[in-house]
N, CA, C and O atoms as a GROMACS GRO file, in nm:
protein
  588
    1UNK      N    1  11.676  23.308   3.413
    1UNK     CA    2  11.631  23.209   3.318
    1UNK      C    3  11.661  23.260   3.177
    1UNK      O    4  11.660  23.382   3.161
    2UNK      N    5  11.689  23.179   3.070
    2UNK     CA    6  11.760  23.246   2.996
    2UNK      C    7  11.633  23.159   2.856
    2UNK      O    8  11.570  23.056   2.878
    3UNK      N    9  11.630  23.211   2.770
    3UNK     CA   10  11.497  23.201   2.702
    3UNK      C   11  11.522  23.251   2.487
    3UNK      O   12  11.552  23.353   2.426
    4UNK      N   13  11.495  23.133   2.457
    4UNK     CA   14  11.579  23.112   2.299
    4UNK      C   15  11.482  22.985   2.207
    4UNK      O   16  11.412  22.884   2.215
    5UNK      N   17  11.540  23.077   2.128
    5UNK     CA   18  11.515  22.940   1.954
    5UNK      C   19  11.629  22.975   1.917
    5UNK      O   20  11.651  23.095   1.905
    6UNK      N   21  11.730  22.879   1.890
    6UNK     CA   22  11.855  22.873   1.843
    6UNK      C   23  11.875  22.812   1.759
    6UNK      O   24  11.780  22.736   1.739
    7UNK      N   25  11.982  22.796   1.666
    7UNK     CA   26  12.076  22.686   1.579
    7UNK      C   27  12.200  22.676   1.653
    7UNK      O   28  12.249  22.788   1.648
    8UNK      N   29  12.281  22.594   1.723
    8UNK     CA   30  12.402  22.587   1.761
    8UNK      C   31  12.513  22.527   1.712
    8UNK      O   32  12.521  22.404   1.710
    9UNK      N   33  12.594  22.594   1.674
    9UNK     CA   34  12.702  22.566   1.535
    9UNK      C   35  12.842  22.588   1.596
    9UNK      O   36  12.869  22.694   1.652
   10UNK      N   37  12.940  22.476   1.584
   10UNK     CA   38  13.059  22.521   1.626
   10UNK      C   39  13.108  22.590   1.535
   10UNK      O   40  13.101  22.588   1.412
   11UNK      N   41  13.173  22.669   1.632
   11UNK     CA   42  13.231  22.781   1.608
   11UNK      C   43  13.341  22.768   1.461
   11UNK      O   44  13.450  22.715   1.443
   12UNK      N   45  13.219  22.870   1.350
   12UNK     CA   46  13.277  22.896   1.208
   12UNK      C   47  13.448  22.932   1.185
   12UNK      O   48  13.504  23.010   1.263
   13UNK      N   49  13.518  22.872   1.081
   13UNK     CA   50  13.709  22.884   1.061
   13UNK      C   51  13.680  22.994   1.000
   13UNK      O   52  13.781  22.999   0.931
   14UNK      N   53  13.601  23.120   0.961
   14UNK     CA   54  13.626  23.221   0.912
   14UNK      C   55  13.527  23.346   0.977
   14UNK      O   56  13.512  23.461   0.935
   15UNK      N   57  13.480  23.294   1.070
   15UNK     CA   58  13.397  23.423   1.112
   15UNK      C   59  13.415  23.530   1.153
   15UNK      O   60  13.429  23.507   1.273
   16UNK      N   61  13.429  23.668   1.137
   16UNK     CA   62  13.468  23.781   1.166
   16UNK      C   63  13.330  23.815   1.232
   16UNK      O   64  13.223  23.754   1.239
   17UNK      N   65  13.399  24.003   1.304
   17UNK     CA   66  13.307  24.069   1.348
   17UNK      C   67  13.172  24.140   1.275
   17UNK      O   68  13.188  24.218   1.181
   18UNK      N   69  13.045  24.107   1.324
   18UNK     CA   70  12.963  24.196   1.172
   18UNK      C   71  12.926  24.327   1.237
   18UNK      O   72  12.976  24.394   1.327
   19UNK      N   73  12.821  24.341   1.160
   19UNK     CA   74  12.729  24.475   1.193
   19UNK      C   75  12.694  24.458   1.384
   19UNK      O   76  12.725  24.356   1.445
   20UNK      N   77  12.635  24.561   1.442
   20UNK     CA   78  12.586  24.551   1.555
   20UNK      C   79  12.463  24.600   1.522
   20UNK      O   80  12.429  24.689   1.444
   21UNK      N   81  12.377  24.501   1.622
   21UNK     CA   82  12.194  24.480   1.549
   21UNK      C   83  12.143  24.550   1.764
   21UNK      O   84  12.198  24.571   1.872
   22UNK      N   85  12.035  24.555   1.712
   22UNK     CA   86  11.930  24.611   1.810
   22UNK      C   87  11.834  24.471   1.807
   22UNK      O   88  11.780  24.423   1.708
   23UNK      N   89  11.832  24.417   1.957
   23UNK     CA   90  11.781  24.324   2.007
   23UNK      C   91  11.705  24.308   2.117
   23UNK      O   92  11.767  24.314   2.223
   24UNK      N   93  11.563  24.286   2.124
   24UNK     CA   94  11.529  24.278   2.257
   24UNK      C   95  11.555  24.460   2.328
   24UNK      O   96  11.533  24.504   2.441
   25UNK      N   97  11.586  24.500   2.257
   25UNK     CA   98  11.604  24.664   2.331
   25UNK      C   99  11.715  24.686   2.343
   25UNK      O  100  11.731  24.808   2.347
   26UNK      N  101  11.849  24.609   2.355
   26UNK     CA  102  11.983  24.562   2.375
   26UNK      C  103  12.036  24.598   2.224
   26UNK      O  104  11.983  24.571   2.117
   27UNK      N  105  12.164  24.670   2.253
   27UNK     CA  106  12.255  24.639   2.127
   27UNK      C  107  12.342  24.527   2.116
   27UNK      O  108  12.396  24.486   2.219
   28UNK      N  109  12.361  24.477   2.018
   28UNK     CA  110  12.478  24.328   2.010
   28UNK      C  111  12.577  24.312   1.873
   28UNK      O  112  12.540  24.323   1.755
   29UNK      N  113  12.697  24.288   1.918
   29UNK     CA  114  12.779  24.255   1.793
   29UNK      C  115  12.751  24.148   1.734
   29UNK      O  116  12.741  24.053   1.812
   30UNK      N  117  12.732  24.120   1.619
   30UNK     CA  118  12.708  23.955   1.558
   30UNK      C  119  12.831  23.963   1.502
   30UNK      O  120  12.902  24.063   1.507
   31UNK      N  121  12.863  23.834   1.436
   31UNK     CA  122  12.941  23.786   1.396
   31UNK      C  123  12.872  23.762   1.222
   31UNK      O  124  12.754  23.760   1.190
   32UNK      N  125  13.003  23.744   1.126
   32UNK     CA  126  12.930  23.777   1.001
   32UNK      C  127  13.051  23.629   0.928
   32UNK      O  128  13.131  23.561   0.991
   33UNK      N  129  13.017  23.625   0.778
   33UNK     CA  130  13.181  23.556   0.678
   33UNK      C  131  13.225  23.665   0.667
   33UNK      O  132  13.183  23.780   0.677
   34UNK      N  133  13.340  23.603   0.637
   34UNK     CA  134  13.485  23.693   0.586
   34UNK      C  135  13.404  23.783   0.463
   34UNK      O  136  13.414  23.906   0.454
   35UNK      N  137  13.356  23.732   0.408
   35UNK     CA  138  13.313  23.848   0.308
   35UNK      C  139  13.191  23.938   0.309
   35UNK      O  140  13.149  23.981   0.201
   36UNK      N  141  13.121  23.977   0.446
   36UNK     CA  142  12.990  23.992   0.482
   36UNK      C  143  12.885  23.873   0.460
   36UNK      O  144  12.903  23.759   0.417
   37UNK      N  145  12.783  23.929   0.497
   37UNK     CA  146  12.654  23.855   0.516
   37UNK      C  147  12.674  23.736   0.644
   37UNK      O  148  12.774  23.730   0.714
   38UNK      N  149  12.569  23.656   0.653
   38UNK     CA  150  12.614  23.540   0.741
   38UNK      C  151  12.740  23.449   0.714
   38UNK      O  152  12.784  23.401   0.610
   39UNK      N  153  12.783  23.443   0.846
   39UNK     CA  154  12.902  23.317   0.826
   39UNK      C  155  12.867  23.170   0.759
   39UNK      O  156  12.764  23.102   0.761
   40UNK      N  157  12.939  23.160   0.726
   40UNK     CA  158  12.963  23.002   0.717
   40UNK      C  159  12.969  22.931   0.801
   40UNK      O  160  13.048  22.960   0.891
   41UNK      N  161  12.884  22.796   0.814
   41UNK     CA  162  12.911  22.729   0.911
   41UNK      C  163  12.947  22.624   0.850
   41UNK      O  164  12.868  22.549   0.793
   42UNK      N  165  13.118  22.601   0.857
   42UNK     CA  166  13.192  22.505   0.805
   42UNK      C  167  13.235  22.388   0.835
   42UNK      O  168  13.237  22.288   0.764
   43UNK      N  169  13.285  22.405   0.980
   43UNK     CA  170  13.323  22.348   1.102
   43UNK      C  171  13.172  22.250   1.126
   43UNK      O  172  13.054  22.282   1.114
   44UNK      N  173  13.214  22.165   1.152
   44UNK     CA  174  13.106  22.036   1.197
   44UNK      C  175  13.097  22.047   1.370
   44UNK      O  176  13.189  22.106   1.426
   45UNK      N  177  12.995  21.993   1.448
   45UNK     CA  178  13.045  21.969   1.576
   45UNK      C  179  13.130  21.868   1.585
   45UNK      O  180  13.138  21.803   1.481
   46UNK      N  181  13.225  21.816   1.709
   46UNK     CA  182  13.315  21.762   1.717
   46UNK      C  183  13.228  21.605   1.734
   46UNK      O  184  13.273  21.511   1.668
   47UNK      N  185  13.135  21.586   1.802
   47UNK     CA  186  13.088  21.450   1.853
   47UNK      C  187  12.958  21.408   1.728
   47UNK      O  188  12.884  21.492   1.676
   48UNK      N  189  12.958  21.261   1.700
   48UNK     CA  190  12.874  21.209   1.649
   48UNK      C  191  12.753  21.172   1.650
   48UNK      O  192  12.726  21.108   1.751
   49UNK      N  193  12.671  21.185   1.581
   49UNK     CA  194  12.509  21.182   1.605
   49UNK      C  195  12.512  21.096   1.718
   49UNK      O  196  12.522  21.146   1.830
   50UNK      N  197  12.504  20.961   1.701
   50UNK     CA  198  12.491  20.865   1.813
   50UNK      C  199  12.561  20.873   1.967
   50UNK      O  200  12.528  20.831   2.078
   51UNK      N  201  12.689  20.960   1.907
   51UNK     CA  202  12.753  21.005   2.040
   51UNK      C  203  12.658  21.093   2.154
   51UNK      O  204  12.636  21.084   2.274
   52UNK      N  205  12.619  21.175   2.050
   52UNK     CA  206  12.553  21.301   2.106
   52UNK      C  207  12.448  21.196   2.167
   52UNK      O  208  12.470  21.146   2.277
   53UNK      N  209  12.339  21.164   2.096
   53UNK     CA  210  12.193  21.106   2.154
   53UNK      C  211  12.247  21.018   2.277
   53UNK      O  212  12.163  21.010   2.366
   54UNK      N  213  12.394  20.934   2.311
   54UNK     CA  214  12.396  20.864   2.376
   54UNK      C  215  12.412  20.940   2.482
   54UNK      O  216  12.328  20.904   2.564
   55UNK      N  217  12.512  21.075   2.545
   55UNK     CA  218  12.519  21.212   2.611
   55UNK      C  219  12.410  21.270   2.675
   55UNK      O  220  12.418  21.317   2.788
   56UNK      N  221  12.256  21.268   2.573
   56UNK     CA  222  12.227  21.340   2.642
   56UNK      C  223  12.092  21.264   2.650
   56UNK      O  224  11.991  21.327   2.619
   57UNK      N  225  12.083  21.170   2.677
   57UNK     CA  226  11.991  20.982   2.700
   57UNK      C  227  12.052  20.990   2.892
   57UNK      O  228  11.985  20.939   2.982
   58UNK      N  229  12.171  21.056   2.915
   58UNK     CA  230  12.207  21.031   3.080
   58UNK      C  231  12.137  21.154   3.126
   58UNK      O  232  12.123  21.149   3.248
   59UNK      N  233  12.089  21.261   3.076
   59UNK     CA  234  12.059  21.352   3.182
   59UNK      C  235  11.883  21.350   3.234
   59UNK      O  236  11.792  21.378   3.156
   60UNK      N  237  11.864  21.318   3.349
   60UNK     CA  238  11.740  21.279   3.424
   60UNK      C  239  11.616  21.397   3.330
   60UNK      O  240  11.611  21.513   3.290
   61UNK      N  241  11.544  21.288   3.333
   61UNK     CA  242  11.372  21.361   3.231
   61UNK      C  243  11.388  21.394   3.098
   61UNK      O  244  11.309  21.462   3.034
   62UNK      N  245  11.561  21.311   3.029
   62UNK     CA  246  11.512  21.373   2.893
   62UNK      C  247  11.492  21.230   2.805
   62UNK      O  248  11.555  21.124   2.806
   63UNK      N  249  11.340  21.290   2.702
   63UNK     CA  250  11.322  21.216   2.622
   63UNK      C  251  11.396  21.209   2.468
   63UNK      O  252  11.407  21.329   2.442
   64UNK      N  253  11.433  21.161   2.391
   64UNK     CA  254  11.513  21.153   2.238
   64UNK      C  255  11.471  21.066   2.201
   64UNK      O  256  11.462  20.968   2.276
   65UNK      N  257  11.433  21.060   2.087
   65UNK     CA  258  11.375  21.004   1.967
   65UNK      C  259  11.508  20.963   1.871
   65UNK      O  260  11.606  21.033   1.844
   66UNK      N  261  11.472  20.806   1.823
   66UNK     CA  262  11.586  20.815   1.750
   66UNK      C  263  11.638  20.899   1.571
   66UNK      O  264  11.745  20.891   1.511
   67UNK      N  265  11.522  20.965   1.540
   67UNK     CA  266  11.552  21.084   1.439
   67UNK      C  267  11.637  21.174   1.504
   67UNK      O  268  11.721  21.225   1.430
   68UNK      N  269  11.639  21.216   1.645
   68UNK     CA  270  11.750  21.295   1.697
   68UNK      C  271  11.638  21.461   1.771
   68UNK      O  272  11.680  21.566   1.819
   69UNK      N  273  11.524  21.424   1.751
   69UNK     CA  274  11.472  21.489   1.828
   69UNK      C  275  11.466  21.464   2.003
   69UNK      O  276  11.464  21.355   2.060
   70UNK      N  277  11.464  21.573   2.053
   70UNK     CA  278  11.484  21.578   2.239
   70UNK      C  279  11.394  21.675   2.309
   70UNK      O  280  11.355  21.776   2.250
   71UNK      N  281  11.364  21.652   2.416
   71UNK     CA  282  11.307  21.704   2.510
   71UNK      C  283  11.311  21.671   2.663
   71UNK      O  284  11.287  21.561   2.714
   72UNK      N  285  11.347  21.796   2.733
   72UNK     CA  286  11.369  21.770   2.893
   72UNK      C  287  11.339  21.916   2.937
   72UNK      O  288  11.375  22.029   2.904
   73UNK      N  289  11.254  21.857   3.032
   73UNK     CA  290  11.232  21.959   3.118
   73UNK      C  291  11.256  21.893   3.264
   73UNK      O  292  11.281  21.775   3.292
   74UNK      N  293  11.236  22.034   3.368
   74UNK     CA  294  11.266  22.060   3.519
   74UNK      C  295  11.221  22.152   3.562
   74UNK      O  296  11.175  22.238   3.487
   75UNK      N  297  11.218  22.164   3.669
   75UNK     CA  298  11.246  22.329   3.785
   75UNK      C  299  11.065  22.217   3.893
   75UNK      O  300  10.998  22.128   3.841
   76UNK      N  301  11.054  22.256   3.987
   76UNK     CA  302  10.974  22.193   4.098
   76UNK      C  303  10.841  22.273   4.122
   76UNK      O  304  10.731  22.238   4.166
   77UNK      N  305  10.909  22.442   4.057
   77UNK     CA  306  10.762  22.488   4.093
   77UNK      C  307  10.763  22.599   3.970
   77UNK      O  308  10.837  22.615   3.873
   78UNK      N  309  10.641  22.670   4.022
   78UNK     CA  310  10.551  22.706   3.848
   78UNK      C  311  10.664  22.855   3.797
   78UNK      O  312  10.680  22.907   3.686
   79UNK      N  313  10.736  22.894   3.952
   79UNK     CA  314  10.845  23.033   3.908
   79UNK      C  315  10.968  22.993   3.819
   79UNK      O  316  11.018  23.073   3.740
   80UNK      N  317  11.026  22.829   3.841
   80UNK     CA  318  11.132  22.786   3.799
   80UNK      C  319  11.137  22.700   3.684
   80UNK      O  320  11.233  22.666   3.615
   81UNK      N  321  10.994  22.664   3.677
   81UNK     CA  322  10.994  22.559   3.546
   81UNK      C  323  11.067  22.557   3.410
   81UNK      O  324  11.018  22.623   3.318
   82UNK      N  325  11.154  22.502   3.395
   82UNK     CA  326  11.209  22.537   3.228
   82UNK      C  327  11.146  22.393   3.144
   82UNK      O  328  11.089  22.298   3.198
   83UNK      N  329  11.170  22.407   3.025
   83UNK     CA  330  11.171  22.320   2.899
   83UNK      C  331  11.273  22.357   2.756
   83UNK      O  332  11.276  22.453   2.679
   84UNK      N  333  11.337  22.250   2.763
   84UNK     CA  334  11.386  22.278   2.621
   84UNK      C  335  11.375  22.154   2.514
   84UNK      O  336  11.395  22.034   2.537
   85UNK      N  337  11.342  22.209   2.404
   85UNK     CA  338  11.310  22.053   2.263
   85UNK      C  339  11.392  22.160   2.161
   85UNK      O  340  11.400  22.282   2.145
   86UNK      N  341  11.450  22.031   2.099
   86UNK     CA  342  11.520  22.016   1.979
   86UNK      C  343  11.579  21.938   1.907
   86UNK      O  344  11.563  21.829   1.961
   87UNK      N  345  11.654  21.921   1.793
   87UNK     CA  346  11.656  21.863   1.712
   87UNK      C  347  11.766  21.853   1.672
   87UNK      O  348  11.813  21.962   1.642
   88UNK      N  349  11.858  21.736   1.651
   88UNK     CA  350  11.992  21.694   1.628
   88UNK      C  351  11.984  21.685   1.434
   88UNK      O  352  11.907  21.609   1.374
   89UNK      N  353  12.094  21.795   1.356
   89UNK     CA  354  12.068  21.782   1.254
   89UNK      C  355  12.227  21.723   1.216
   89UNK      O  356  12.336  21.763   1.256
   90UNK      N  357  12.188  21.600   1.112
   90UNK     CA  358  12.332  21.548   1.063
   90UNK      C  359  12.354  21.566   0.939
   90UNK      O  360  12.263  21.539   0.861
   91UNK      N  361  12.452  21.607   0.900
   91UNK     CA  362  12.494  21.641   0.737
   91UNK      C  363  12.614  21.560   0.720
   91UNK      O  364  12.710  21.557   0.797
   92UNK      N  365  12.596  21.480   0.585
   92UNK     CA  366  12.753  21.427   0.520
   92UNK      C  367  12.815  21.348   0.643
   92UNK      O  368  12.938  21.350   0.650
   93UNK      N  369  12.741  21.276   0.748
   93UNK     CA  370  12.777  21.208   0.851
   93UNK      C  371  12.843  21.275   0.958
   93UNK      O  372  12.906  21.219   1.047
   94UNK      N  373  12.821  21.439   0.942
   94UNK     CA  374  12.892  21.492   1.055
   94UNK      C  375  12.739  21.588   1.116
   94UNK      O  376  12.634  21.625   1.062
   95UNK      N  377  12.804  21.601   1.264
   95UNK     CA  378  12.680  21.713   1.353
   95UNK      C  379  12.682  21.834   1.260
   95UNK      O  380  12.790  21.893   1.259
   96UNK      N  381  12.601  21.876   1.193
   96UNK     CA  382  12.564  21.996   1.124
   96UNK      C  383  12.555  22.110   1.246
   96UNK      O  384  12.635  22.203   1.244
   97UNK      N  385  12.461  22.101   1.346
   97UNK     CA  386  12.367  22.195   1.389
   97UNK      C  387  12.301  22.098   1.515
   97UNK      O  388  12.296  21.976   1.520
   98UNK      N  389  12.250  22.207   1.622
   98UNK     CA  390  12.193  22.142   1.716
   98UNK      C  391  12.080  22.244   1.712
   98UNK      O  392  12.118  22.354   1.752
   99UNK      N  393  11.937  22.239   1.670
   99UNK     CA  394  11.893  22.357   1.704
   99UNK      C  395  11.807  22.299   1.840
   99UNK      O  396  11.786  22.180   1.865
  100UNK      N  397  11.757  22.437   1.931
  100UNK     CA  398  11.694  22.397   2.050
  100UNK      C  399  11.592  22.547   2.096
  100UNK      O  400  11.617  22.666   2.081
  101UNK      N  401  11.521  22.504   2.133
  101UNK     CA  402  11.410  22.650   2.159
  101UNK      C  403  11.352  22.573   2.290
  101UNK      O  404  11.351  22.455   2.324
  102UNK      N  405  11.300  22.705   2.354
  102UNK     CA  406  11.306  22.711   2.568
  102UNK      C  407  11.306  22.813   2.632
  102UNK      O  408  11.306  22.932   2.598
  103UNK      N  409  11.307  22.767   2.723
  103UNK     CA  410  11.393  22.805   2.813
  103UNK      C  411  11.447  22.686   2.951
  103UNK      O  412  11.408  22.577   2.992
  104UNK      N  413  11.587  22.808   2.994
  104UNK     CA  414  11.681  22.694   3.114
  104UNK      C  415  11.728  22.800   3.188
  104UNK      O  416  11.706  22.920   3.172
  105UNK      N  417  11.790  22.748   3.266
  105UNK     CA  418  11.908  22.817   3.330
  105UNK      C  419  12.027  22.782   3.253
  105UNK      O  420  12.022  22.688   3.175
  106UNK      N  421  12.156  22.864   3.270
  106UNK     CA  422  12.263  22.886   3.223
  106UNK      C  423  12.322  22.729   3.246
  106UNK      O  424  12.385  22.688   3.148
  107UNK      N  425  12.310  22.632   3.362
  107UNK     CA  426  12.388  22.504   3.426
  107UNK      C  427  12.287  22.402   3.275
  107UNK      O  428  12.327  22.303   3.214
  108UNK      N  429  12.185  22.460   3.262
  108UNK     CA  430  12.129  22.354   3.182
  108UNK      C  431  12.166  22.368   3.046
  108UNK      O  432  12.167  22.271   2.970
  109UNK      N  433  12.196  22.479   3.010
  109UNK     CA  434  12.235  22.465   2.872
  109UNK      C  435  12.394  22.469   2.877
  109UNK      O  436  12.458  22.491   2.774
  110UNK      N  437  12.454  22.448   3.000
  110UNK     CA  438  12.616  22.427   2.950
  110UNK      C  439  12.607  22.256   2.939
  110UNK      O  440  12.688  22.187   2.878
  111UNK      N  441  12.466  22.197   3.027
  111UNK     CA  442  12.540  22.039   3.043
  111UNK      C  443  12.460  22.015   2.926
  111UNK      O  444  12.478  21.894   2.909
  112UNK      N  445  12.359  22.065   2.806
  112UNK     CA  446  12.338  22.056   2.678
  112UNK      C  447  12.467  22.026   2.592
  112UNK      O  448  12.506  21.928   2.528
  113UNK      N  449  12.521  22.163   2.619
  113UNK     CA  450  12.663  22.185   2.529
  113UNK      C  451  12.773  22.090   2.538
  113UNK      O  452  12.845  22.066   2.441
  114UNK      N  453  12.787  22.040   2.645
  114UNK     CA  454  12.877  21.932   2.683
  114UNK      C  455  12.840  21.807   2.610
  114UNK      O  456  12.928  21.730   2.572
  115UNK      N  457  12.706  21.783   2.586
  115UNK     CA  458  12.686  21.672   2.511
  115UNK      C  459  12.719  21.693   2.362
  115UNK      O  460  12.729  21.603   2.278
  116UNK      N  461  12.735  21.840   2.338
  116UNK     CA  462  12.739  21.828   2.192
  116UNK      C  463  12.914  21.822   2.160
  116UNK      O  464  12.948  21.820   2.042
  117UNK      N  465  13.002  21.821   2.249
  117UNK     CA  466  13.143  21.797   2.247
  117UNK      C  467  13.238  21.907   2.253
  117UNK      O  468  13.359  21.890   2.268
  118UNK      N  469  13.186  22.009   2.242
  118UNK     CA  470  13.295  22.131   2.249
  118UNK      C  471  13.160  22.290   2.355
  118UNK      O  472  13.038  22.280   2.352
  119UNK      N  473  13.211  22.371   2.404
  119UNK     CA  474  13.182  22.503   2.423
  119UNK      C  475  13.200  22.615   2.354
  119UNK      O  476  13.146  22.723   2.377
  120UNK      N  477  13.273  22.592   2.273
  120UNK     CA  478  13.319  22.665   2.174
  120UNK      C  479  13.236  22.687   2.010
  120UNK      O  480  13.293  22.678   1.901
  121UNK      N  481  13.077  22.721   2.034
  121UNK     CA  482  12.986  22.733   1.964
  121UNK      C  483  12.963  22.873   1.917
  121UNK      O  484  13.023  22.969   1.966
  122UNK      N  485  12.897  22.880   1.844
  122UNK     CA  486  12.798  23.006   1.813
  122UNK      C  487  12.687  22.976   1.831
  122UNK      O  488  12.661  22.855   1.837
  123UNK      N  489  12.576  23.079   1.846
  123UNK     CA  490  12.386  23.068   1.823
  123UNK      C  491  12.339  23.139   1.726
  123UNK      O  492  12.340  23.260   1.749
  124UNK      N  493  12.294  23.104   1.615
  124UNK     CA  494  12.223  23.156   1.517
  124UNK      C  495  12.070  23.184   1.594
  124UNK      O  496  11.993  23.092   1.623
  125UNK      N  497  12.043  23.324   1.619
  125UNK     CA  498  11.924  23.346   1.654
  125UNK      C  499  11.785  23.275   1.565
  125UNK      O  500  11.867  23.242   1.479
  126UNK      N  501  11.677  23.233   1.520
  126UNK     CA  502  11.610  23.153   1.456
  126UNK      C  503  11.541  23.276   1.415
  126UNK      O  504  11.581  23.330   1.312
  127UNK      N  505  11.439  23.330   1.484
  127UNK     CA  506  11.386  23.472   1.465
  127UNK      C  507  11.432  23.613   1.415
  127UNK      O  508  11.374  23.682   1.330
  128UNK      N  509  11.545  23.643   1.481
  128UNK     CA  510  11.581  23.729   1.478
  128UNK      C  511  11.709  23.774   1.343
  128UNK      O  512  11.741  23.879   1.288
  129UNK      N  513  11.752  23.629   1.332
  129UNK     CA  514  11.862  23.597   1.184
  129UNK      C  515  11.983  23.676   1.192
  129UNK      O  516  12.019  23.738   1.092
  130UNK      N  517  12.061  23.681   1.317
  130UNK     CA  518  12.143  23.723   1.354
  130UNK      C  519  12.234  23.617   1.432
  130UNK      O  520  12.176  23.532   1.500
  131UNK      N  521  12.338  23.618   1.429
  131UNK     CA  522  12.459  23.480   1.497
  131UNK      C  523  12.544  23.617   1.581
  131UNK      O  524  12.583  23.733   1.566
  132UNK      N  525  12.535  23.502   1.678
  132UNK     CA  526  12.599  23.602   1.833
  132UNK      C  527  12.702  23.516   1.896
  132UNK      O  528  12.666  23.399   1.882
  133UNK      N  529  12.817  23.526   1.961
  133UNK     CA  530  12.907  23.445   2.058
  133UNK      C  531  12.823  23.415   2.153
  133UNK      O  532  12.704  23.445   2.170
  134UNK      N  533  12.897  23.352   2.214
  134UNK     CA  534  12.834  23.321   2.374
  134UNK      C  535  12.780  23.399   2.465
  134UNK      O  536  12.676  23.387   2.531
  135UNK      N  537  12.898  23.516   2.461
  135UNK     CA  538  12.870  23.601   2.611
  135UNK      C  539  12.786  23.702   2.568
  135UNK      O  540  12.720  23.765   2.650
  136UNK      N  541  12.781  23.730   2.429
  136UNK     CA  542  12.692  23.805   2.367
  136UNK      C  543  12.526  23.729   2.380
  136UNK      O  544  12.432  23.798   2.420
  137UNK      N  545  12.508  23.594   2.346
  137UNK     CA  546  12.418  23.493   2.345
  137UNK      C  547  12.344  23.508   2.485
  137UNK      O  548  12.231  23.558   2.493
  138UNK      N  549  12.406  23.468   2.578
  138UNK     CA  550  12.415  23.441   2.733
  138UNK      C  551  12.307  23.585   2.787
  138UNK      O  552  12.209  23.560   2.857
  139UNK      N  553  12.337  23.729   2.748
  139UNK     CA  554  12.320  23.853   2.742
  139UNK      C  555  12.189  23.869   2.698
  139UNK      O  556  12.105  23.929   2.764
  140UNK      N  557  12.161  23.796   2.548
  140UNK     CA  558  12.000  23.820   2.488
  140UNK      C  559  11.902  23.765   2.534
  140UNK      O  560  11.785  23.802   2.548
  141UNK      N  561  11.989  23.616   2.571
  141UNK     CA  562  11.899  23.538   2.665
  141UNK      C  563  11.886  23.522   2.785
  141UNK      O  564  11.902  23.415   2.844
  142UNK      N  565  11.851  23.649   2.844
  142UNK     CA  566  11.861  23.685   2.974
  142UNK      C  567  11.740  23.800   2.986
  142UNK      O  568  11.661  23.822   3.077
  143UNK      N  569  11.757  23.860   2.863
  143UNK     CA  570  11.658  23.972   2.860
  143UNK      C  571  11.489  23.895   2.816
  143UNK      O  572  11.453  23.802   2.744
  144UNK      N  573  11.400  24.026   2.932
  144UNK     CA  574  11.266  23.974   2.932
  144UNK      C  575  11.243  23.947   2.744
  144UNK      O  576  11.322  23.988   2.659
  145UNK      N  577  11.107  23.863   2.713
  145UNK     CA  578  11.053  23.796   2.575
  145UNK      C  579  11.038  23.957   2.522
  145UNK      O  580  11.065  24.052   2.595
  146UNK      N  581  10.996  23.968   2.400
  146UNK     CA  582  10.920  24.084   2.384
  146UNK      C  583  10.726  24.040   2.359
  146UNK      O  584  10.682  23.953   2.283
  147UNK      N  585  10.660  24.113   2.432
  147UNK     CA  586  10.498  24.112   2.429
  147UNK      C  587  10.450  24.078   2.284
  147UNK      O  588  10.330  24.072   2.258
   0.00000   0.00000   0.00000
């Protein structure tokens, strides 16, 4: 089960490699701008607000609001249960940001991602203020919460 507060941002036109941070007990490479500090998130998502809400209006138990807030949960029993809510943010008429906090399994947040039009994202950690790739992402959110 994989377990997050995110921002999900396609993947920045200038992002380089940054510092490597201590996470969860885990070391991780983030990703930084070309000139240090956080990247830029320049790049828009590919699909449109309404696109998106219409995407992810098909997957069974989820609720969306038309501000672009969501929520769906699953799993049958009390070991498997996930939930994830979040919030569709639009800038200048394009997908800014998807942020989402939960937890899922890995199948649930790829058929998330699919609604947002590409796989090819980053996760801005929310807490932690660190931006990670995927397989790096996939990795943090895998490891137990901290107490």
């Amino acid at each position: 089960m994989l377990h997050f507060h995110v921002n999900v941002f396609a993947r920045p036109s200038k992002a380089v490699l940054g510092p490597i941070v201590r996470l969860r007990g885990e070391e991780f490479a983030t990703l930084a701008g070309s000139g240090g500090g956080p990247p830029e998130f320049d790049t828009p998502l590919p699909a449109l607000f309404d696109v998106i809400q219409q995407r992810l209006m098909q997957i069974p138990r989820m609720d969306i609001e038309p501000d672009g807030y969501f929520l769906v949960a699953g799993g049958e029993k009390l070991g498997n249960r996930w939930q994830i809510d979040g919030h569709l943010h639009e800038y200048d008429n394009q997908m800014h940001r998807v942020e989402m906090h939960g937890s899922c399994t890995e199948d649930v947040l790829r058929q998330l991602l699919g609604c947002f039009g590409t796989f090819d994202v980053v996760y801005q950690l929310v807490h932690e203020g660190a931006t990670l790739k995927d397989s790096d992402f996939l990795r943090f959110a895998e490891l137990p919460l901290p107490c």
